[in-house]
PARO-76334 format. One record per residue: residue in one letter; x negated, y, z negated of N, C-alpha, C, CB in turn. Coordinates in steps of 0.2 Angstrom, whole numbers, padded with zeros to 4 digits, always signed. Glycine has a CB too. Example, Ala and Ser with C-alpha at 12.3 -4.5 7.8 and 13.67 -1.06 7.14 Angstrom:
2
A-0066-0028-0039-0062-0022-0039-0066-0016-0039-0057-0022-0045;S-0064-0011-0035-0068-0005-0036-0064+0000-0039-0070-0003-0029;
***
This chain:
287
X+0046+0024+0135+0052+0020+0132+0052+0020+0125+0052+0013+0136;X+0057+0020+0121+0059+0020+0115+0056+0012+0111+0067+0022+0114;X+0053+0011+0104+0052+0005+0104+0060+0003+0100+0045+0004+0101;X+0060-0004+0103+0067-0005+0099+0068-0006+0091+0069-0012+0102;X+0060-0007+0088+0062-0011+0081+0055-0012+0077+0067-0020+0081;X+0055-0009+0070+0048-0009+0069+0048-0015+0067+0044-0005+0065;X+0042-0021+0065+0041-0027+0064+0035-0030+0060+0041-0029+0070;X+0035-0031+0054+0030-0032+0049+0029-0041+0049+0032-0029+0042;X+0026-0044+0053+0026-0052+0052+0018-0053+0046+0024-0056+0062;X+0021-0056+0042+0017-0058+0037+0015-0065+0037+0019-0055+0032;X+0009-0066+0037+0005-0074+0036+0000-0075+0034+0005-0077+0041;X-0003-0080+0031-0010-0081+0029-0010-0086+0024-0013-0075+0025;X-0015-0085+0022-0015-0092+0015-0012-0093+0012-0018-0093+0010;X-0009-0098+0010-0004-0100+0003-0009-0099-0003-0001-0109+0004;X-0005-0096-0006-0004-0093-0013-0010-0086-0010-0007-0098-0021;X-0009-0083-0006-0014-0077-0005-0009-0071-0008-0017-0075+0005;X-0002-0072-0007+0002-0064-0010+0008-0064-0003-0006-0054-0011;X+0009-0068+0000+0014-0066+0001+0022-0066+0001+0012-0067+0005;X+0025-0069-0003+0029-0067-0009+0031-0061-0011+0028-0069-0013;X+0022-0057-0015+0023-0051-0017+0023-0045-0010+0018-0049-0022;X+0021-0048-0005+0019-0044+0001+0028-0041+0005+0013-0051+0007;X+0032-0047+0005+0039-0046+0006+0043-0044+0001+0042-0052+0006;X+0039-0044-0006+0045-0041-0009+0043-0032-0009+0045-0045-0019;X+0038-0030-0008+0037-0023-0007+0039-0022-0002+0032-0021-0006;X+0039-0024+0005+0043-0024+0011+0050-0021+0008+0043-0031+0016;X+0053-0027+0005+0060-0026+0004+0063-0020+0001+0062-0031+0000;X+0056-0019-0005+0057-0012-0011+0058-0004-0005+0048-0012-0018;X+0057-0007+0001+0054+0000+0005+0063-0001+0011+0043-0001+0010;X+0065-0005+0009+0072-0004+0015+0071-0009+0019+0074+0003+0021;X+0065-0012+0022+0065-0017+0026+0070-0023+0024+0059-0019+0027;X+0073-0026+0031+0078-0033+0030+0071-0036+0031+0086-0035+0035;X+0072-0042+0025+0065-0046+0026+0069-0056+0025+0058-0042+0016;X+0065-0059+0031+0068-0065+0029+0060-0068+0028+0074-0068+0036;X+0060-0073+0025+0055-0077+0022+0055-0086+0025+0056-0077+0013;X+0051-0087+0027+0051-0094+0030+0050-0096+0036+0056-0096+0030;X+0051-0089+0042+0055-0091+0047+0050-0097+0053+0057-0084+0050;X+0053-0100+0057+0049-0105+0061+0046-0102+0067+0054-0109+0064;X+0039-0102+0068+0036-0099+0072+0040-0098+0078+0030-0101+0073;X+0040-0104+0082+0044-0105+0087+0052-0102+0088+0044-0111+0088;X+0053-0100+0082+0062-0097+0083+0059-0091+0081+0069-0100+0077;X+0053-0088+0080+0052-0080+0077+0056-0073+0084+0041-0078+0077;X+0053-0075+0088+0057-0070+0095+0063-0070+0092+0056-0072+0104;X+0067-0075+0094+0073-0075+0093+0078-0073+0088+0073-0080+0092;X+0076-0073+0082+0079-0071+0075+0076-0065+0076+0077-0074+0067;X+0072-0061+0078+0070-0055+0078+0076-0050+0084+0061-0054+0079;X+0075-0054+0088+0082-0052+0095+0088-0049+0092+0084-0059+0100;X+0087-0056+0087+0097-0057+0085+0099-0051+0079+0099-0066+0080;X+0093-0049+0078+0093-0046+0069+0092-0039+0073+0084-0049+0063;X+0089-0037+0078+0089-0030+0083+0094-0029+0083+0086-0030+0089;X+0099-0033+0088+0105-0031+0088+0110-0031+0084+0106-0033+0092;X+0111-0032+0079+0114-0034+0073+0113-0025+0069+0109-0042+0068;X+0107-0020+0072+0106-0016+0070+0100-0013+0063+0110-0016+0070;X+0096-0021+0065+0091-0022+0058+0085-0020+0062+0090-0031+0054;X+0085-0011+0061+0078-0009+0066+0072-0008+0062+0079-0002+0070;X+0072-0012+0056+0065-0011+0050+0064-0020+0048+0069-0006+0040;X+0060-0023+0050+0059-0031+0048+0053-0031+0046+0060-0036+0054;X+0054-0035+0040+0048-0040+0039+0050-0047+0036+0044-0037+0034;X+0046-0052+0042+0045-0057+0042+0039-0062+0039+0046-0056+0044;X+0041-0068+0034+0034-0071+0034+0037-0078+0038+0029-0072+0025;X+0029-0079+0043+0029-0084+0046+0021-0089+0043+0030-0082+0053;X+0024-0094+0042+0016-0097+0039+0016-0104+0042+0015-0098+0028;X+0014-0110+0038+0012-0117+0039+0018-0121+0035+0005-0118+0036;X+0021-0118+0032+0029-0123+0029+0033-0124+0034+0035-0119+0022;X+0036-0122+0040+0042-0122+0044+0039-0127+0049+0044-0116+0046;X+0034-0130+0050+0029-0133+0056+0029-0127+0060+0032-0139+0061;X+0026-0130+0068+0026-0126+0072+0016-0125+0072+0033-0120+0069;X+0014-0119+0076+0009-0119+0079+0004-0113+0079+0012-0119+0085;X+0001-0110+0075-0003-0105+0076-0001-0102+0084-0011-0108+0075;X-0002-0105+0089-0002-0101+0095+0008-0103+0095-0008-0106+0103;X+0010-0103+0094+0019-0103+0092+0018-0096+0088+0022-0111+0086;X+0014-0095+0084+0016-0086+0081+0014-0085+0086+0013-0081+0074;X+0007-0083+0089+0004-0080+0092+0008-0077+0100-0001-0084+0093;X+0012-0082+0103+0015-0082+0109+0022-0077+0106+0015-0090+0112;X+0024-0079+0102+0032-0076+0098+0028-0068+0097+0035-0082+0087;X+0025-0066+0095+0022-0060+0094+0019-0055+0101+0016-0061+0089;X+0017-0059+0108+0015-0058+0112+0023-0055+0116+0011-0063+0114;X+0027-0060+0113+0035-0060+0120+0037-0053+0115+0044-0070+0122;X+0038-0053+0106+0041-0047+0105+0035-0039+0108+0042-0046+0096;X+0032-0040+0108+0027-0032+0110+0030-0033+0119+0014-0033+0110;X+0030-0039+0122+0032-0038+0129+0039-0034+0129+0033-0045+0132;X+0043-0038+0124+0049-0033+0124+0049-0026+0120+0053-0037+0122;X+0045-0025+0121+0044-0016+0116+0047-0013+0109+0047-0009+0121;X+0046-0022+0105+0045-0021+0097+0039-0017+0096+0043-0027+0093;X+0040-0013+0090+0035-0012+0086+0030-0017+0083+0036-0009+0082;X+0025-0021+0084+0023-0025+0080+0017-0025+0076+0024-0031+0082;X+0016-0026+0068+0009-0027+0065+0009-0034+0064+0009-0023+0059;X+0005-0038+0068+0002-0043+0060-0002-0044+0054-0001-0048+0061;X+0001-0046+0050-0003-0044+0043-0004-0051+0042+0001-0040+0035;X-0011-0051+0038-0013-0057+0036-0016-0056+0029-0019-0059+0041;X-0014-0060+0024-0016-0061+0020-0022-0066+0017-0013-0062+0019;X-0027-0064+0015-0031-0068+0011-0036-0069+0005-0033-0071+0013;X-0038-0074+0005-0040-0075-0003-0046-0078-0003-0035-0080-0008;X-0050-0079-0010-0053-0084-0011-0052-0091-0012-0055-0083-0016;X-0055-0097-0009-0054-0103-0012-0054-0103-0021-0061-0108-0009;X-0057-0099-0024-0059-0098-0031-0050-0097-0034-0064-0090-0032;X-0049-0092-0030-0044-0087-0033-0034-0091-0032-0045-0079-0026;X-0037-0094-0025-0031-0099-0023-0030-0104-0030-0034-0104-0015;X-0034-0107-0031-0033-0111-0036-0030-0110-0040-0037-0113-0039;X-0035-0104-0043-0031-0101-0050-0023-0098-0050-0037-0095-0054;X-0024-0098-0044-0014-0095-0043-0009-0102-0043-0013-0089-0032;X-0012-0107-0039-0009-0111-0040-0008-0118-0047-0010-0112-0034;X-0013-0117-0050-0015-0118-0058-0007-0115-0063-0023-0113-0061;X-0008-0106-0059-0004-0107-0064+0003-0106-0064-0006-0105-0068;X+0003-0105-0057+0012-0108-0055+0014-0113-0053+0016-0105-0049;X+0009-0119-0053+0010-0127-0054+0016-0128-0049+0013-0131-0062;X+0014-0125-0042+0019-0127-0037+0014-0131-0032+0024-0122-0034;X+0018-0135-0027+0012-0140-0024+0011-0134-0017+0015-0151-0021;X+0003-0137-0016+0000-0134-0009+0005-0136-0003-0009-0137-0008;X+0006-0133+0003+0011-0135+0008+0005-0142+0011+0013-0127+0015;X+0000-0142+0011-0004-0148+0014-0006-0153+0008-0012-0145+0018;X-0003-0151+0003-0004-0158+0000-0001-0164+0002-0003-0157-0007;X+0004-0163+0005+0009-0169+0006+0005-0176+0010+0017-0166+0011;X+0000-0171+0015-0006-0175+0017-0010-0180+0015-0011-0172+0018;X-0009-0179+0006-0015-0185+0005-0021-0181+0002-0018-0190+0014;X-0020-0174+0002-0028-0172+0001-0027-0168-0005-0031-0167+0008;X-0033-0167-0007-0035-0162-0016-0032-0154-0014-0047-0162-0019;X-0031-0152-0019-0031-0147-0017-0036-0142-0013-0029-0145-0021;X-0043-0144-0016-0048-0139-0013-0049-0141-0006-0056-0139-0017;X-0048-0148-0003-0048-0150+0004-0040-0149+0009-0049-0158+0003;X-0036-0144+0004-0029-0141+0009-0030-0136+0011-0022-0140+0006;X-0034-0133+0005-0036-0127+0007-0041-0124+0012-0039-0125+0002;X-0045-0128+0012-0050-0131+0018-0047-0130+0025-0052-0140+0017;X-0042-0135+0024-0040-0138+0033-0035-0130+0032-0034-0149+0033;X-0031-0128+0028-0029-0122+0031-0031-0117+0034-0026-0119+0027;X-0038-0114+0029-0040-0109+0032-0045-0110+0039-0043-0105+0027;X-0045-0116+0042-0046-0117+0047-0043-0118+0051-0049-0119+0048;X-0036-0119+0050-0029-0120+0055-0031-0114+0055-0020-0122+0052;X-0030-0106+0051-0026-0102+0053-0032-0097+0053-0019-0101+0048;X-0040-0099+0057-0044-0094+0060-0041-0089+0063-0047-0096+0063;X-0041-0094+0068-0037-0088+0076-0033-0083+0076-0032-0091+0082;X-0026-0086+0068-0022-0080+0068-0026-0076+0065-0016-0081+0067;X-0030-0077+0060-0035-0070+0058-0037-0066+0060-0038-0071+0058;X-0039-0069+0067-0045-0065+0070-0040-0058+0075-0052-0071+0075;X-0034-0061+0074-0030-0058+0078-0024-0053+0076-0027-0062+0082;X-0026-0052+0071-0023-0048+0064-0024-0041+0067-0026-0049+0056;X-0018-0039+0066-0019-0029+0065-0023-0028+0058-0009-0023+0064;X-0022-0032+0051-0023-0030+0047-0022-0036+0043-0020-0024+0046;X-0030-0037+0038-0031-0043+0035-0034-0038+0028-0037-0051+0039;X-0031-0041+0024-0032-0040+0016-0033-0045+0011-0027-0036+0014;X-0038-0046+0008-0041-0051+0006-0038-0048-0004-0052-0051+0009;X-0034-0052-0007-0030-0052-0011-0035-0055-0018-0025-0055-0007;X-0041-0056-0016-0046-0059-0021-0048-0056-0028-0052-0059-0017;X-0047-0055-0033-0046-0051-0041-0043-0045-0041-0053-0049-0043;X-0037-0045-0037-0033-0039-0037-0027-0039-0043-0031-0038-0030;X-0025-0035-0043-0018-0036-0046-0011-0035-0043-0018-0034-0052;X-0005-0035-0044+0002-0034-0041+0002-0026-0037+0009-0036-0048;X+0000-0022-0043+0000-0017-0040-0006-0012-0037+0002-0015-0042;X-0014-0014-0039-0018-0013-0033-0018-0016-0028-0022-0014-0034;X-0013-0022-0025-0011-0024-0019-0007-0022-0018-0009-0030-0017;X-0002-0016-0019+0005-0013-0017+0001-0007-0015+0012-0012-0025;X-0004-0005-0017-0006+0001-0015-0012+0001-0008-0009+0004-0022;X-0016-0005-0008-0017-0006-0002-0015-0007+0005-0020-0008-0001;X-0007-0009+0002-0004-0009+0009+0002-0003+0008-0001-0018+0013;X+0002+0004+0003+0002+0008+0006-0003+0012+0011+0004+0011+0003;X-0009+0012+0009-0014+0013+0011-0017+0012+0020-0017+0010+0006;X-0015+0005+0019-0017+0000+0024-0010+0000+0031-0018-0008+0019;X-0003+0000+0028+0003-0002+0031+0005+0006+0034+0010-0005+0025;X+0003+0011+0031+0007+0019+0030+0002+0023+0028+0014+0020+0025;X-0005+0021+0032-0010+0027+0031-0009+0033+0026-0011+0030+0038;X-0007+0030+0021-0007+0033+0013-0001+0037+0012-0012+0039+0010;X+0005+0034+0013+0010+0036+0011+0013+0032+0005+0013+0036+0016;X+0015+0035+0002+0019+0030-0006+0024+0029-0005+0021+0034-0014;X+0023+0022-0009+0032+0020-0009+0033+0025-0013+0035+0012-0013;X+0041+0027-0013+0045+0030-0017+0047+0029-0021+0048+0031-0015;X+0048+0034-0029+0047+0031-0035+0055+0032-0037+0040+0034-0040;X+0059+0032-0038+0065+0032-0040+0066+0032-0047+0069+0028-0037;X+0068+0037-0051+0071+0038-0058+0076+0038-0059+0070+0043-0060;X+0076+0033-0064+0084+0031-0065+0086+0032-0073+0085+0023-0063;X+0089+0037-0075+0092+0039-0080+0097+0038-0085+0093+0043-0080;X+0095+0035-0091+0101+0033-0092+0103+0036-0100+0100+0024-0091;X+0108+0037-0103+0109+0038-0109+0115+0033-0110+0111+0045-0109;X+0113+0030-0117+0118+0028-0121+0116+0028-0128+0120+0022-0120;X+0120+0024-0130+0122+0025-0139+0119+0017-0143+0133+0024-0141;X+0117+0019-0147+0112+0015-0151+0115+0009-0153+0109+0019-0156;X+0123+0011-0158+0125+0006-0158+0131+0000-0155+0126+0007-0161;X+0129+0003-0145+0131-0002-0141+0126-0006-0138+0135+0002-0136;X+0119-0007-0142+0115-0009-0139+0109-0004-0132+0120-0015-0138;X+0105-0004-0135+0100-0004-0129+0099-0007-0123+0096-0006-0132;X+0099-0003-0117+0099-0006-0110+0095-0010-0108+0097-0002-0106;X+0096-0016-0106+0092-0022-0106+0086-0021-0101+0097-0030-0104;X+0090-0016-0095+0082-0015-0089+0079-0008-0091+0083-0013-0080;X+0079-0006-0098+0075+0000-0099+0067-0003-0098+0077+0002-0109;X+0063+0002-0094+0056+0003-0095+0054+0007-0100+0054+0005-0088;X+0058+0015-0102+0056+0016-0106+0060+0020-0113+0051+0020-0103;X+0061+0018-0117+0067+0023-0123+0064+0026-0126+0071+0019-0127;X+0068+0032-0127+0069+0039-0129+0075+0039-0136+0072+0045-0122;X+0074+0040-0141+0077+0041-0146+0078+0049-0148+0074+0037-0151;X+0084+0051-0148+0085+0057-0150+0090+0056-0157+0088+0060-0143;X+0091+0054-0160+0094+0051-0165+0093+0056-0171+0092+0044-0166;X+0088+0059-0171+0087+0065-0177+0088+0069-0177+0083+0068-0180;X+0089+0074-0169+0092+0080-0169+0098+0083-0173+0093+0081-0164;X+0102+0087-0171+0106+0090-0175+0112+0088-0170+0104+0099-0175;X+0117+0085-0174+0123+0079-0170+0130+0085-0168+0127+0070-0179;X+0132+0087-0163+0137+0090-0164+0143+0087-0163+0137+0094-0162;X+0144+0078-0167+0150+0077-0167+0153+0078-0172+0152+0073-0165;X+0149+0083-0178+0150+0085-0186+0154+0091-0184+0144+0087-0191;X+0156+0094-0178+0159+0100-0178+0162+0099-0177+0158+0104-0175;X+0171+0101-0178+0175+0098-0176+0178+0102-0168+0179+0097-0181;X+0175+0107-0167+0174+0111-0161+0173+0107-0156+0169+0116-0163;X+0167+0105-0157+0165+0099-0152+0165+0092-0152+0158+0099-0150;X+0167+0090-0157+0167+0084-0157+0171+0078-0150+0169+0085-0161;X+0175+0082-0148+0176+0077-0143+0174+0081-0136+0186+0075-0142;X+0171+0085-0135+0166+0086-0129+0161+0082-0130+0162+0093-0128;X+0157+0081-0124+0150+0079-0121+0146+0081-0118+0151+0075-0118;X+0140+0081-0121+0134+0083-0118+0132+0085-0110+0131+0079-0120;X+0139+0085-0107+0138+0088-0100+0142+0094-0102+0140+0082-0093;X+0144+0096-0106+0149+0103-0107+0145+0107-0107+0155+0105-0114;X+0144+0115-0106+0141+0123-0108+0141+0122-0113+0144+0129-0107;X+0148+0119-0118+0147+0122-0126+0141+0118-0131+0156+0121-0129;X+0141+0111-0127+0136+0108-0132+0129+0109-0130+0137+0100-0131;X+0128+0111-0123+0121+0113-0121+0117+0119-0124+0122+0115-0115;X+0126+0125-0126+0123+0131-0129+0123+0129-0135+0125+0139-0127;X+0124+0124-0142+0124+0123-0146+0118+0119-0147+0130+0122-0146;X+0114+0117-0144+0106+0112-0146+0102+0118-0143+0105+0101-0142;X+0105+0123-0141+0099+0129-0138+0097+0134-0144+0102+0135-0131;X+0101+0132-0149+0100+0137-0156+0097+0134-0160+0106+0138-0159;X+0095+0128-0158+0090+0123-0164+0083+0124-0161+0092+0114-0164;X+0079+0125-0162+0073+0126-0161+0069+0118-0160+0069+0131-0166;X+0071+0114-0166+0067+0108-0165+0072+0102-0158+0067+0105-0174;X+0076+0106-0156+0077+0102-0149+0073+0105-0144+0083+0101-0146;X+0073+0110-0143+0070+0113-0137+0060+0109-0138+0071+0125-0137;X+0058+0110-0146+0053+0107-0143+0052+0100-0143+0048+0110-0146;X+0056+0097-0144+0056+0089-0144+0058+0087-0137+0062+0085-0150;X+0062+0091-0133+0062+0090-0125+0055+0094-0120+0069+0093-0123;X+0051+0097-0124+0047+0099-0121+0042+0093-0121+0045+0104-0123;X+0043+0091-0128+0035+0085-0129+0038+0078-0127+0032+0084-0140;X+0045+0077-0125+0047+0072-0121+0044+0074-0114+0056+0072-0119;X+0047+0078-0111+0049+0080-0103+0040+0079-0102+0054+0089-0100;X+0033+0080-0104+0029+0082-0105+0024+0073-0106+0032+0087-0110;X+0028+0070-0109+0028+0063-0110+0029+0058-0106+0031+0061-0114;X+0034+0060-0102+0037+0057-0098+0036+0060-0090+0043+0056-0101;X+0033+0064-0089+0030+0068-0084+0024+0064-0083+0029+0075-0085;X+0019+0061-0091+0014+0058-0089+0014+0053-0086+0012+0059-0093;X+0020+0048-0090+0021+0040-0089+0023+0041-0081+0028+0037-0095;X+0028+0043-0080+0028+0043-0072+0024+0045-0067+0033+0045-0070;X+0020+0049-0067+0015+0051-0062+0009+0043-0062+0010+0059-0066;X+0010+0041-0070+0002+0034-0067+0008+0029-0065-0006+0030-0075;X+0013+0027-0066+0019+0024-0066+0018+0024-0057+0026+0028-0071;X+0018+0029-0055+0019+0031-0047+0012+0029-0044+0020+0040-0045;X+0007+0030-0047+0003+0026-0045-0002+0020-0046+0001+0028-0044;X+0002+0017-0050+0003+0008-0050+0006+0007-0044+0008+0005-0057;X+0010+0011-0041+0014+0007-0036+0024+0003-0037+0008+0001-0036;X+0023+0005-0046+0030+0005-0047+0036+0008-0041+0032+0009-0053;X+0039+0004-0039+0045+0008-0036+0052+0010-0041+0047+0004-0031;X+0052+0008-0045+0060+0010-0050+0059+0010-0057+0066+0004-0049;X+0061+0016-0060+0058+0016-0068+0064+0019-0071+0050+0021-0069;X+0067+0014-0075+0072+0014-0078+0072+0020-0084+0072+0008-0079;X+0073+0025-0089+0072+0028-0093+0078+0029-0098+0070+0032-0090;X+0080+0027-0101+0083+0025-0106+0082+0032-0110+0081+0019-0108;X+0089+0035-0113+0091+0040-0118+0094+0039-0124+0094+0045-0116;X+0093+0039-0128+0099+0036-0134+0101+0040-0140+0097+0027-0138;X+0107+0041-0143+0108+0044-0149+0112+0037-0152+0113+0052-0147;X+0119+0039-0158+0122+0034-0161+0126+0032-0155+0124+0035-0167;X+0130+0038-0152+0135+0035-0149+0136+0034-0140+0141+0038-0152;X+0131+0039-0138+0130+0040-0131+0133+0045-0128+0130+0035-0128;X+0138+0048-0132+0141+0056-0131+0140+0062-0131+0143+0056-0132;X+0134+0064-0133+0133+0069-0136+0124+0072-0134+0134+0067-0142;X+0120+0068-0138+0113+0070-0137+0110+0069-0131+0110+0067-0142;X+0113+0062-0130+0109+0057-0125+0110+0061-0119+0111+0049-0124;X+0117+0062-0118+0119+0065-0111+0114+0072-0110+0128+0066-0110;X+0115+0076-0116+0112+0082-0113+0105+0078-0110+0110+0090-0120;X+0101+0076-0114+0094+0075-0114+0094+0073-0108+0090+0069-0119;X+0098+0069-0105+0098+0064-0099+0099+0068-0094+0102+0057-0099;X+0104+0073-0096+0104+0077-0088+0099+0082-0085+0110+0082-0087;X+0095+0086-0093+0091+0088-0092+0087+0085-0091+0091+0091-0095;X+0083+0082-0091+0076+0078-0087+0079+0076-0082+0072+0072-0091;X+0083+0074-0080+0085+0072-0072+0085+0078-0067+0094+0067-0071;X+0087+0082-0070+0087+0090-0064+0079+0091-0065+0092+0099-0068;X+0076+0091-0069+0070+0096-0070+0065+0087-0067+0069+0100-0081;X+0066+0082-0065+0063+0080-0063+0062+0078-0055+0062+0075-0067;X+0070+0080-0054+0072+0082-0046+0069+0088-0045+0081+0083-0045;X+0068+0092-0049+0063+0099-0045+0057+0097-0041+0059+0104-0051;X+0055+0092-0047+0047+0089-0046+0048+0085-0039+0044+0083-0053;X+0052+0084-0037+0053+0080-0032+0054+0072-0030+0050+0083-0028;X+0056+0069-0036+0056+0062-0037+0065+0062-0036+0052+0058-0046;X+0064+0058-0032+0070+0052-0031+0074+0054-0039+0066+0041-0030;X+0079+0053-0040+0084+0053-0046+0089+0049-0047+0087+0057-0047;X+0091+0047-0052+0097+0042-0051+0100+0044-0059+0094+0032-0050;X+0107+0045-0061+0109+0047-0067+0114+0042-0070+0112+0055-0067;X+0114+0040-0076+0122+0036-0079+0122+0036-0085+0123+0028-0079;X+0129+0039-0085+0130+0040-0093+0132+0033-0096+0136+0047-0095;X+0131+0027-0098+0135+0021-0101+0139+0022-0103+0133+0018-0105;X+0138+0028-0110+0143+0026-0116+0146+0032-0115+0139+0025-0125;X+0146+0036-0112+0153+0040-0110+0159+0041-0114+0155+0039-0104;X+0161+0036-0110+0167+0035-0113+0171+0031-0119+0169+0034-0110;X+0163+0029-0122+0167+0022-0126+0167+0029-0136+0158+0011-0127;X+0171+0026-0138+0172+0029-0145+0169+0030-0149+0176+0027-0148;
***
């Protein structure tokens, strides 16, 4: 029998990472809800199946009430019904917990009890033994960072498969302002401008005629070599950081001309390589 729906239930310590644990879920296509009530987990998962949401991840933890054996039983009735299911568990140092909650100054879910922090932390991780011990997969979140955790649960979630890194290309014009989600900008601003021709002046850098016109300059062909070359580097460790989306930014004065070539050409020649692509000219059209 076919399984109906894969199912990522995520839980563990407060402040162990599960926030960043959903938001990677999310970055990968999963419909991810956060919060949910142990005792209503079968349910929303039912409803969300048939709705056509066959990729989930959920976090179920100690904010909504409800029961350690309330996940435990809600996870038992989905596998009865031939979900796919993993539990992930998350956790941490008492050390480490602290210093996460130090310095996002948000309150522990067991403080409301009456207790210090180092004594919430206490009584949690003894609430939430059992579900520990009953984890497909527990990852101790202890001196890591955002994306040496992104990579142990490719590792860990998709027996070493990468998230996918998507390239997103952009060209504009320098004096419409710079792309506010640029990760990285490229200035082409010195080359040889051909809106001095009057031949080309109103083409754009997606025409034959401007392409074969910067193929006669020598100092573009190598200033796109020592780009494409630069930027071949940045994204390969970029891909393994664990980035999923890397914005790239191309700019000349007006975004008609230079940028576009530059931009189309590194978006084909990085589609070879076989990365995800994404292309936008901004300034296209503006004057």
């Amino acid at each position: 029998m076919d399984m109906k729906g894969e199912i990522i239930v995520i839980t563990g310590m407060s402040g162990a990472g599960k926030t960043t644990a959903i938001d990677y879920f999310e970055d990968l296509g999963y419909f991810c809800i956060d919060n949910v009530p142990p005792d209503l987990l079968y349910q929303f998962v039912e409803l969300l199946s048939k709705a056509g949401k066959g990729k989930l991840a959920v976090v179920v933890d100690i904010r909504s009430g409800g029961t350690v054996d309330d996940i435990n039983d809600s996870i038992m009735e989905l596998r009865k019904s031939n979900f796919d299911v993993k539990l992930l568990f998350l956790d941490s140092s008492d050390e480490f917990i602290i210093r996460r909650y130090a310095f996002t100054r948000r309150p522990h879910p067991f403080l409301s009890k009456g207790l210090s922090l180092e004594e919430a932390i206490k009584v949690e991780r003894t609430y939430l033994q059992s579900l520990k011990e009953r984890a497909d997969i527990v990852i101790d979140t202890s001196g890591i960072n955002i994306y040496e955790f992104r990579e142990l649960l490719d590792k860990l979630i998709f027996t070493g498969e990468k998230t996918p890194l998507t390239l997103n290309f952009v060209s504009f014009g320098f004096k419409h302002g710079i792309p506010m989600t640029s990760d990285v900008v490229i200035d082409t601003r010195f080359l040889p401008n051909p809106y001095y021709e009057d031949s080309l002046k109103d083409l754009t850098g997606i025409d034959q005629k401007i392409a074969e016109f910067f193929e006669k300059f020598q100092i573009v062909g190598e200033y796109y070599k020592k780009t494409f070359d630069f930027l071949r580097f940045v994204v390969e460790n970029y891909n393994h950081s664990g980035k999923t989306f890397l914005t790239i930014s191309i700019g000349c004065t007006g975004g008609r001309h230079r940028s576009v070539y530059f931009a189309d050409k590194l978006a084909k020649d990085f589609k070879k390589l076989g990365y995800r692509v994404l292309i936008k000219h901004r300034d296209l059209e503006e004057s």
